[in-house]
C-alpha positions as CSV (number, residue, x, y, z in Angstrom):
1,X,-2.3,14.9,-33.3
2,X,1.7,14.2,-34.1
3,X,2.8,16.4,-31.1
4,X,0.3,13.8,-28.9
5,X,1.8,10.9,-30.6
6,X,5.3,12.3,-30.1
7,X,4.8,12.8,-26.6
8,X,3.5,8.9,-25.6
9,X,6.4,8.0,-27.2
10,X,8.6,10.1,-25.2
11,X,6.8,8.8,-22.1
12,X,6.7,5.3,-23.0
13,X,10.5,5.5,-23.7
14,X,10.9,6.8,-19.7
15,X,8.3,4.7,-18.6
16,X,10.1,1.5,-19.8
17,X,13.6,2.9,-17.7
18,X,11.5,3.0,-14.7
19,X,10.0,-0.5,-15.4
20,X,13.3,-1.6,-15.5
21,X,14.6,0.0,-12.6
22,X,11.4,-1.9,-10.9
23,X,12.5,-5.4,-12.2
24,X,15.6,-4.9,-10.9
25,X,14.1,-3.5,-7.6
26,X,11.8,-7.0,-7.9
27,X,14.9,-9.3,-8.5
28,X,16.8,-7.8,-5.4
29,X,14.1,-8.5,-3.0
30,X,12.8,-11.9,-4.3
31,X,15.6,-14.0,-6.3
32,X,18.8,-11.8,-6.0
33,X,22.3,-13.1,-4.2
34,X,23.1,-11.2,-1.3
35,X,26.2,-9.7,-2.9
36,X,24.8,-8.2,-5.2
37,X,23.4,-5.6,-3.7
38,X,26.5,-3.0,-4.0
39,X,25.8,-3.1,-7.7
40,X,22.0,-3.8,-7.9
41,X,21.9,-0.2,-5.9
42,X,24.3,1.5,-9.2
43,X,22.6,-0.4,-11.5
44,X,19.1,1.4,-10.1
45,X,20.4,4.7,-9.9
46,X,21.6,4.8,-13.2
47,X,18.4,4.2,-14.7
48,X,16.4,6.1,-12.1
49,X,18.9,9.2,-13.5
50,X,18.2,8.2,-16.8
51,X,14.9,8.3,-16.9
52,X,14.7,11.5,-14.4
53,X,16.8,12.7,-17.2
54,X,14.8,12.2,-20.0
55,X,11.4,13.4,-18.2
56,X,12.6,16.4,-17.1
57,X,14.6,17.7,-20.3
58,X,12.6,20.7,-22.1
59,X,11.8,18.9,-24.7
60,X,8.9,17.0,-22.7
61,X,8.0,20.6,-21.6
62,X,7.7,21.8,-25.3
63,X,5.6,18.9,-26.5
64,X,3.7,18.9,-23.3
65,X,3.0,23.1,-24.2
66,X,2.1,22.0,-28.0
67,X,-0.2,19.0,-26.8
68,X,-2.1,21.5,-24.2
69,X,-2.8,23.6,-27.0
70,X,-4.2,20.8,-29.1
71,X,-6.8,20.0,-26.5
72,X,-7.7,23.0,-24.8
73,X,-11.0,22.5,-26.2
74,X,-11.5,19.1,-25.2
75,X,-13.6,17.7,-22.0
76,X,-11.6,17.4,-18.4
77,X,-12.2,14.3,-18.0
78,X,-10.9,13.4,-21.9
79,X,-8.2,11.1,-21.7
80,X,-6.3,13.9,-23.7
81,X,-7.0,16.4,-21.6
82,X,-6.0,14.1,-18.6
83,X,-2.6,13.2,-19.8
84,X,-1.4,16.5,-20.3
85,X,-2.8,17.8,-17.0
86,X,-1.4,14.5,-15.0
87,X,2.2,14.6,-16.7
88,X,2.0,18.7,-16.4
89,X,1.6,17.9,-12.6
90,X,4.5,15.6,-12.0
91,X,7.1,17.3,-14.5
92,X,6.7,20.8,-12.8
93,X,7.6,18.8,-9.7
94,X,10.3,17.0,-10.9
95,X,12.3,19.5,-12.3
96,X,12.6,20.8,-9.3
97,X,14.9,17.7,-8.2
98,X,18.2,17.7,-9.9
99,X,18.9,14.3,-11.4
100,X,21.9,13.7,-8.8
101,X,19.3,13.4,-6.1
102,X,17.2,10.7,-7.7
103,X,20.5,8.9,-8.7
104,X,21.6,9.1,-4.9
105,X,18.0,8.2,-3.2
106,X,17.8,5.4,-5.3
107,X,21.2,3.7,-4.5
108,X,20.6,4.8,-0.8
109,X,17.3,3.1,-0.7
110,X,18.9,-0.5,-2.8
111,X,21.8,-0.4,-0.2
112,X,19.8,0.5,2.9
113,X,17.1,-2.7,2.0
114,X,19.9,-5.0,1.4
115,X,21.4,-3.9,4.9
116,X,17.9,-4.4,6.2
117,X,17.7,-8.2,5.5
118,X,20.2,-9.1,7.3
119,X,20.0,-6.3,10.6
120,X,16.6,-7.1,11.2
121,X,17.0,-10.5,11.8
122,X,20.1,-9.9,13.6
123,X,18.3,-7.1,16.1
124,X,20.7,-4.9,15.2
125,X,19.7,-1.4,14.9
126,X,23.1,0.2,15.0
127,X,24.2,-1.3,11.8
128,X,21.4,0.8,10.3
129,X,21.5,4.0,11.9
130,X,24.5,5.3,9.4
131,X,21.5,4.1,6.9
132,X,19.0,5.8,8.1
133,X,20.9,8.7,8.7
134,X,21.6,9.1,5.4
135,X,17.4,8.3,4.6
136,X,16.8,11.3,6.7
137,X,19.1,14.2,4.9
138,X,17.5,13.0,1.5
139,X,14.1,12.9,2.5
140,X,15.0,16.4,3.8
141,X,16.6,17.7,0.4
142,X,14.1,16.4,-1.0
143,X,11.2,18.1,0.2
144,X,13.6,21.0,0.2
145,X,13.2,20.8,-3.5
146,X,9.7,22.0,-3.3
147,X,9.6,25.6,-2.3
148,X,6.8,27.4,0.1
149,X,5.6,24.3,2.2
150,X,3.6,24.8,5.4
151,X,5.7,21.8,6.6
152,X,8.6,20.0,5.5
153,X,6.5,16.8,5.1
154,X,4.2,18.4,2.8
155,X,6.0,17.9,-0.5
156,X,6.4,14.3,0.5
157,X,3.0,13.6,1.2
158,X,1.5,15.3,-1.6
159,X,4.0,12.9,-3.9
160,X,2.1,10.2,-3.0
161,X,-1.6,11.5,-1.5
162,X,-1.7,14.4,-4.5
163,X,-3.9,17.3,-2.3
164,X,-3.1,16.3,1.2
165,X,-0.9,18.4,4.0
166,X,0.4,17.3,7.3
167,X,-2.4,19.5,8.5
168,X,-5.0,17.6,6.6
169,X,-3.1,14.2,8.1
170,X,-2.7,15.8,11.9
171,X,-6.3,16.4,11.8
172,X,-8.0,13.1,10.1
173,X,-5.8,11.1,12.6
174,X,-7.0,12.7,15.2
175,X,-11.0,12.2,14.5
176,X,-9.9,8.9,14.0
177,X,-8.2,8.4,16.9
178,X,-11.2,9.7,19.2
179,X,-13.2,6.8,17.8
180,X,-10.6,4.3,17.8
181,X,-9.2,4.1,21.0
182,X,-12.7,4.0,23.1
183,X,-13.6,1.2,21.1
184,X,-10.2,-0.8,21.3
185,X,-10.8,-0.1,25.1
186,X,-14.0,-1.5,25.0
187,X,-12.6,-4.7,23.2
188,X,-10.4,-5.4,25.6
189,X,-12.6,-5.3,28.7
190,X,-14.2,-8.7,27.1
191,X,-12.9,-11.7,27.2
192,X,-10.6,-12.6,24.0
193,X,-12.0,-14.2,21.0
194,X,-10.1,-18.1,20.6
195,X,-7.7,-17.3,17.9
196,X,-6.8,-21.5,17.9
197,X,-8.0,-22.6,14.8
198,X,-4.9,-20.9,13.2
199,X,-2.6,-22.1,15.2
200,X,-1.6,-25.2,12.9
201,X,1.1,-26.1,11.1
202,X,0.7,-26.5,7.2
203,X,3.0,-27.0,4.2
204,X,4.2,-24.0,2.3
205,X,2.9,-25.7,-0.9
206,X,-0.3,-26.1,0.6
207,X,-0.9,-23.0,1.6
208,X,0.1,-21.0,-1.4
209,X,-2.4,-23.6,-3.5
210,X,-4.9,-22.2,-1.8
211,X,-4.0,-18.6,-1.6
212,X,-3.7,-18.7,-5.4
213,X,-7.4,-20.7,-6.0
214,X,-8.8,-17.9,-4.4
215,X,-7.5,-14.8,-5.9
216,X,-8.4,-16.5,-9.1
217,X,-11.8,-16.5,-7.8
218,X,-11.0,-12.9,-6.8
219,X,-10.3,-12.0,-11.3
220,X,-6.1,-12.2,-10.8
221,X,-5.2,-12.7,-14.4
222,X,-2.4,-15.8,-14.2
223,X,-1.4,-15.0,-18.2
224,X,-0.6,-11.3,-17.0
225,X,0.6,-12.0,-13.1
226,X,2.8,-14.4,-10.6
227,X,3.5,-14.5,-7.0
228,X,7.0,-15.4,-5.5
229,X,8.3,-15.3,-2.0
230,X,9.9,-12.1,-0.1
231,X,10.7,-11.1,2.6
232,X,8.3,-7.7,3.4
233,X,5.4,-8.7,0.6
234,X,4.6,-5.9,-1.9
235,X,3.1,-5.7,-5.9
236,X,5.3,-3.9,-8.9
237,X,3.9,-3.6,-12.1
238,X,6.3,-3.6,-15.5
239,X,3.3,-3.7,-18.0
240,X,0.2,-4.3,-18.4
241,X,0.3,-7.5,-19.3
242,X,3.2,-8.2,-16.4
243,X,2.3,-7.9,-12.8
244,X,3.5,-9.5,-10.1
245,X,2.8,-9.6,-6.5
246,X,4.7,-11.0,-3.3
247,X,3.6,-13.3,-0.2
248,X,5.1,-14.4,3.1
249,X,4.4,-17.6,5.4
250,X,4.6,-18.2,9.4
251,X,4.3,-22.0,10.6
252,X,2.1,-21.2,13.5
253,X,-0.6,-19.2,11.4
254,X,-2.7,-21.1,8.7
255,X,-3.7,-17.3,7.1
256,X,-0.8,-15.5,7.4
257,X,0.4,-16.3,3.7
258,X,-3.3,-16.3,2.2
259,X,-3.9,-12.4,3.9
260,X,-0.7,-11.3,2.9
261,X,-1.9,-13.0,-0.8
262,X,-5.5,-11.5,-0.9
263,X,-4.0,-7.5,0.0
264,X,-1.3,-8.0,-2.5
265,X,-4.1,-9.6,-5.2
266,X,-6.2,-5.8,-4.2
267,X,-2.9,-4.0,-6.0
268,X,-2.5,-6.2,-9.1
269,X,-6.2,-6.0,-9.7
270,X,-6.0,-2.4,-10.0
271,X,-3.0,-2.4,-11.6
272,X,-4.7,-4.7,-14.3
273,X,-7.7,-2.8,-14.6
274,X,-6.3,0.7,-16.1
275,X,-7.5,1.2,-19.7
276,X,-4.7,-0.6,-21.6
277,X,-4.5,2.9,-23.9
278,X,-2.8,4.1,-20.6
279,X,0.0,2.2,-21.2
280,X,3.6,4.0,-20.8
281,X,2.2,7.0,-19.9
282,X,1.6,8.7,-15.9
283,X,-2.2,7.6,-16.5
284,X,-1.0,4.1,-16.3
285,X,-0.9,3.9,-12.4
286,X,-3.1,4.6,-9.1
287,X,-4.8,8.0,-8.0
288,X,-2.8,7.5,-4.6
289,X,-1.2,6.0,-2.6
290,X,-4.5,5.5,-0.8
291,X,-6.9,4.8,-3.2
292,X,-4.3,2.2,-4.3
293,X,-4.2,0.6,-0.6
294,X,-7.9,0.9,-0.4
295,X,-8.2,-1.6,-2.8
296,X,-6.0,-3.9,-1.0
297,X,-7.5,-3.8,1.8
298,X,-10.9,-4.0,0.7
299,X,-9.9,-7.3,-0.8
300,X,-7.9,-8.5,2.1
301,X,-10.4,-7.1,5.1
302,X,-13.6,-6.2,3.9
303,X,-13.9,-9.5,1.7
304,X,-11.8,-11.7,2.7
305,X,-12.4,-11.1,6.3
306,X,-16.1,-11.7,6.4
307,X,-18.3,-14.6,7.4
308,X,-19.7,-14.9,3.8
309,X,-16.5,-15.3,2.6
310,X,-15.7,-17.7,4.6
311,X,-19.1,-19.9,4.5
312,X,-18.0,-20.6,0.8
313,X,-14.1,-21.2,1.5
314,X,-13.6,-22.5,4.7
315,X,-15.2,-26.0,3.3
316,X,-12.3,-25.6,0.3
317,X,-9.8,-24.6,2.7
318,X,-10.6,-27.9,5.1
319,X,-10.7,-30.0,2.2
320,X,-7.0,-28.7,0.5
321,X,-5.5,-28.4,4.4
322,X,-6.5,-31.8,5.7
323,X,-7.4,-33.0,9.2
324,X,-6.4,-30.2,11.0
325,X,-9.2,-28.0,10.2
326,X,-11.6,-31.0,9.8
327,X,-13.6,-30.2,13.3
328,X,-13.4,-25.9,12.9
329,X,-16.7,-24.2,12.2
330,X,-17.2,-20.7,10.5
331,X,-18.3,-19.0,13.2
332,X,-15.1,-20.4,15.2
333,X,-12.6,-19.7,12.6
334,X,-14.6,-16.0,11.8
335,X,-13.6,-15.2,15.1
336,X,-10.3,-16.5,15.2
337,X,-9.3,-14.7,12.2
338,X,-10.8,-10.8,13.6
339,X,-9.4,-11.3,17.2
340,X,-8.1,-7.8,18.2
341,X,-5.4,-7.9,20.4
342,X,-2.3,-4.9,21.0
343,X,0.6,-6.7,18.5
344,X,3.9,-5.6,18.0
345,X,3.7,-5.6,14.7
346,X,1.7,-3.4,12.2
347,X,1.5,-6.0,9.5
348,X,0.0,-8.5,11.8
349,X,-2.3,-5.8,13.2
350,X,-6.2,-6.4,13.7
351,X,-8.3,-3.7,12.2
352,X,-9.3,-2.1,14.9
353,X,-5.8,-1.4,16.3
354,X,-3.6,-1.4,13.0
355,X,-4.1,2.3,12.6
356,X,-2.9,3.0,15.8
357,X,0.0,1.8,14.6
358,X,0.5,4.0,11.3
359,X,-0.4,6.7,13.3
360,X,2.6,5.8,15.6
361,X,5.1,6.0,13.3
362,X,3.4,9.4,11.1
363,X,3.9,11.1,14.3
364,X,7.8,9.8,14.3
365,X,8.5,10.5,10.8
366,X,6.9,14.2,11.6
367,X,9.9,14.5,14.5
368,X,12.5,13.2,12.5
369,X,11.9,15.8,9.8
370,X,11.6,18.5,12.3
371,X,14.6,17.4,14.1
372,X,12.9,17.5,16.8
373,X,14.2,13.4,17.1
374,X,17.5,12.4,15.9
375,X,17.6,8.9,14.3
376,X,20.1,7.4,16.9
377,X,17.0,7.9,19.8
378,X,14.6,6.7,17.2
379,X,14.5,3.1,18.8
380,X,14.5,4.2,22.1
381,X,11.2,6.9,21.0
382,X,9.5,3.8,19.3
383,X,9.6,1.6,22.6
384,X,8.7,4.6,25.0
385,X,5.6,5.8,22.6
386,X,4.7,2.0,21.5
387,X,4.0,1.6,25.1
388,X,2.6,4.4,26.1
389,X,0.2,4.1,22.9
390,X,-0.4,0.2,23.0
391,X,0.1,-0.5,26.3
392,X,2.6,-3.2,25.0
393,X,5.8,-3.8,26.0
394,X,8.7,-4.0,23.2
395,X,11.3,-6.8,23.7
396,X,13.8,-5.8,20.4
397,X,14.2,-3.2,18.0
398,X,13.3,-6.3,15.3
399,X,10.2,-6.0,16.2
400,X,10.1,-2.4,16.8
401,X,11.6,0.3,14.6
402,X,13.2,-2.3,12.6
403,X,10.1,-3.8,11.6
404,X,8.7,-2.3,8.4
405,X,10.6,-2.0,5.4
406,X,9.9,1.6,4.6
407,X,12.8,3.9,6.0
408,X,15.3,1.2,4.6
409,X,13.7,0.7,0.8
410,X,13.0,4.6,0.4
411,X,12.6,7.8,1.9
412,X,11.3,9.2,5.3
413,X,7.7,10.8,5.2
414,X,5.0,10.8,2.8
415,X,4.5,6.7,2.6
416,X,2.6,5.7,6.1
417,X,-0.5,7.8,6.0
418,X,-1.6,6.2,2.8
419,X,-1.9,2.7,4.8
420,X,-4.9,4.6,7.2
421,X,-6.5,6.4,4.2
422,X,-6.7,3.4,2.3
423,X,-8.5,1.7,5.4
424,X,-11.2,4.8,5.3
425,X,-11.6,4.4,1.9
426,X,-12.2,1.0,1.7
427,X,-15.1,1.1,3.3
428,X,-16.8,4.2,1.7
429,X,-16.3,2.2,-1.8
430,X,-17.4,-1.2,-1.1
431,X,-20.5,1.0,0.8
432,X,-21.2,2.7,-2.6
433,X,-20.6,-1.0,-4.2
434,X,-23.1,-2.4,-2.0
435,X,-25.7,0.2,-2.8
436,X,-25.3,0.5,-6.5
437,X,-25.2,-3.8,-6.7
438,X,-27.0,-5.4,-3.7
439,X,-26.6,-8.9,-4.4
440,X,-22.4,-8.4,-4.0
441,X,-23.0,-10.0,0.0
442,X,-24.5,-13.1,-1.4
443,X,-22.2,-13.1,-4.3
444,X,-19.4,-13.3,-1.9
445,X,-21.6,-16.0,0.6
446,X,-21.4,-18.1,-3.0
447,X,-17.6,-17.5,-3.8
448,X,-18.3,-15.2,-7.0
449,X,-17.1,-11.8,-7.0
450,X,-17.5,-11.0,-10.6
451,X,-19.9,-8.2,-9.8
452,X,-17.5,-6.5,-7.4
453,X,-14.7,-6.6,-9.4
454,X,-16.7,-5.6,-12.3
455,X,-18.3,-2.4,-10.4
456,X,-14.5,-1.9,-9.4
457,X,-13.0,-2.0,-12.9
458,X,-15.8,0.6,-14.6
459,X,-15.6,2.8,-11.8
460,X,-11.7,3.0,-10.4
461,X,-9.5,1.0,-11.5
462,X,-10.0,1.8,-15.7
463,X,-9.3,5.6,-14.9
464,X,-6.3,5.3,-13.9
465,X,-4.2,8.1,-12.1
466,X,-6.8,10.9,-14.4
467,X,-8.3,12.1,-11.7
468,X,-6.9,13.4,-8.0
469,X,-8.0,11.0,-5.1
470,X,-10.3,14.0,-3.8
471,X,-11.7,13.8,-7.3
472,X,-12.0,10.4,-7.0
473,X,-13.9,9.4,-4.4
474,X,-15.9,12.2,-4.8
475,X,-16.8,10.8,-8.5
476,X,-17.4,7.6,-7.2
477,X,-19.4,8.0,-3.7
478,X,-20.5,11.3,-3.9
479,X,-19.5,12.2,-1.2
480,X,-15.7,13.7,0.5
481,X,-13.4,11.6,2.6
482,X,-15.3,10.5,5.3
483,X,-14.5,8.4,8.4
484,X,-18.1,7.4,8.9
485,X,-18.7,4.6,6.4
486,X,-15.3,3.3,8.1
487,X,-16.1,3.8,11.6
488,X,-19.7,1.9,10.8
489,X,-17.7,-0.9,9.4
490,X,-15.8,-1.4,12.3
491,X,-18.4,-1.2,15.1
492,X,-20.7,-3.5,12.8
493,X,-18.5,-6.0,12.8
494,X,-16.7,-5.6,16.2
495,X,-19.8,-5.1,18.5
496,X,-21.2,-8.0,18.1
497,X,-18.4,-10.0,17.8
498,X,-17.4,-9.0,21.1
499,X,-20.7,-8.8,23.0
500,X,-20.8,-4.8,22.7
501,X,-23.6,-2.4,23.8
């Protein structure tokens, strides 16, 4: 097929200006002097354009037309088949956003982070709100570019959750929420779990040795992947055989860098796992934003939160960190590290409260767009509504609604949902996992997670972005989106911890 062959090469050609745009978006927040950011932001947006460009010229439209008459005759579920209908999907979209746009949203969002770095620290929300703004009118434009929405967030959800609404959102958060918040309450009518054992103070070195022995264990491929420091950790990809994930440290917390470490690992993994024949094209990336953040987290929580995991690598972890964890037992430091408290901060968050958070700042973002909130009462909203929600008091915008990268490194809407979805997910795959391989508990109880990530690999992550996350997970578990695998998660573990009826 020459017309197939001549369009992967079209792609691959406006795949590698994106991959570039993302090593330049990696540089900026990991190595990058801080004046550069005035032309790191130009330098993005030319590319973006470029490649923006390139995609949405008719050319890609004719080959795309020959290419879908080539295989018309071949399965759905082809990888033929799924190329043309995945790039059909995001070029009709795209052409519907004039170049100039993605050129301005991309040296907004380089200029706004940069801005970020140093406002956040500094408490100093004003110096962002010109920023932010600005975030708002293109986040609006840009939905605008999508014609015949129920709501204005639509467009911007479906961009990264392909099938959802606000509706869809509005009504999942609020199932969720009626289970949520009776059992938070319940938590915190018992007395608090010691969170002590993490309260020590270890090397940087230290702790990144062992954050990196175990996501080796995990199947992170060191000849294909590195970690650096940032400061707001994330995972790019720029090949397959080039991915590269992010970490953070606190002093006071012995697993705050190895957490941050283990979700990050959850990305790369499925990053690494596409069918390499994906490369340069759309198939070469997640279903979703959540299905992409349910494999973080399933790393991160449902792994590397659990008492198995840590009767294997608490011993390892005593033995790299020294003295100071000599005397701390695994039931001790399993309940130091799922203490559930009402934090300021959503990174930092527990799992039974952190979706509280993202549902927080959903219901924001859906004001905002309505303009029902303008952006210079936005930290003045966050403090009333964190209270009211959390119950907890908050003493700066730094850590309030300067916290999360997001409305500084992108747009407003379409991003936060994901984070709650991946969570649900989560648990309905490892379920299915569970079922399909029974031995993965006592895998994990011996430090070997071969079959886990082998059961991942053959059933998500080698597929790619060919199939919609409703497709997905119905492929996978048989089942829809469903809270109920999550819910029995949480109350599983949570119960008993906490002395629960």
């Amino acid at each position: 097929m020459e017309s197939l062959q001549a369009l992967k090469q079209r792609l691959t050609e406006i795949d590698d200006l994106r991959r570039a745009t993302a090593v330049l978006s990696w540089d900026q927040t990991t190595y990058m002097p801080p004046a550069g950011g005035t032309a790191r932001g130009r330098q993005m947006a030319t590319l973006s354009r470029l490649a923006h460009e390139t995609f949405i010229d008719a050319e890609t439209g004719r080959l795309l037309d020959l290419v879908a008459r080539e295989t018309e005759s071949l399965p759905y579920d082809s990888d033929e088949a799924s190329l043309v209908r995945v790039t059909r999907r995001r070029y009709d979209r795209d052409r519907r956003i004039p170049a100039s746009l993605v050129s301005e949203i991309e040296e907004n969002a380089a200029l706004s982070y940069q801005a970020w770095t140093t406002a956040r620290p500094a408490n100093d929300f004003e110096r962002m709100r010109p920023y932010l703004e600005r975030t708002l009118d293109l986040s609006r434009r840009a939905a605008d570019c999508s014609p015949g929405y129920d709501h204005i967030m639509d467009p911007l959800i479906d961009t990264h959750d392909h099938g959802m609404k606000a509706s869809d959102v509005r009504q999942l958060f609020h199932a969720l929420r009626a289970r949520l918040e009776p059992l938070v309450q319940a938590i915190a009518s018992r007395p608090q779990l010691d969170d002590s054992p993490l309260r020590k103070t270890i090397p940087l070195e230290t702790q990144l040795r062992f954050g990196l022995e175990v996501i080796r264990a995990f199947g992170f491929d060191f000849t294909r992947g590195r970690q650096d420091m940032t400061r707001h950790p994330f995972m790019t990809r720029f090949a397959h055989g080039d991915v590269r994930i992010t970490t953070r440290s606190r002093d006071n917390d012995v697993t705050d860098s190895l957490f941050s470490t283990l979700h990050e690992c959850g990305h790369a993994l499925y990053e690494m796992g596409f069918d390499p024949s994906f490369e340069g094209t759309p198939l070469a990336g997640g279903s979703s934003s959540g299905v992409h953040e349910s494999q973080s987290r399933l790393w991160e929580n449902l792994v590397g939160r659990s008492r198995g995991f840590w009767e294997h690598f608490l011993p390892r972890m005593q033995a790299i960190f020294g003295r100071d964890l000599d005397t701390v037992s695994v039931d001790a430091f399993y309940r130091a590290i799922n203490r559930v408290e009402r934090s300021l901060i959503r990174t930092d968050a527990d799992e039974a409260t952190y979706n509280l958070h993202v549902m927080l700042r959903f219901d924001l973002e859906l004001d905002l767009l309505e303009g029902k909130l303008a952006v210079r009462d936005l930290a003045k909203a966050w403090r009333e509504r964190f209270q009211a929600s959390m119950g907890v008091a908050v003493p700066d915008d730094a850590n309030g609604v300067l916290q999360d990268v997001h409305w500084y490194h992108g747009l407003i809407g379409g991003q936060f949902q994901g984070y709650t979805l991946g969570n649900i997910l989560s648990a309905q795959f490892f379920a299915t996992a569970v079922q399909a391989r029974r031995e993965i508990p006592d895998d994990i109880r011996r430090g070997s997670f071969g079959g886990l990530h082998d059961w991942l690999k053959e059933n998500i992550y080698r597929h790619g972005s060919k199939f919609t996350p409703a497709e997905l997970t119905k492929r996978v578990t048989g089942n829809d989106l469903s809270i109920e695998p999550y819910m029995a998660y949480l109350e599983g573990k949570y119960r008993p911890l906490y002395g629960l009826s």
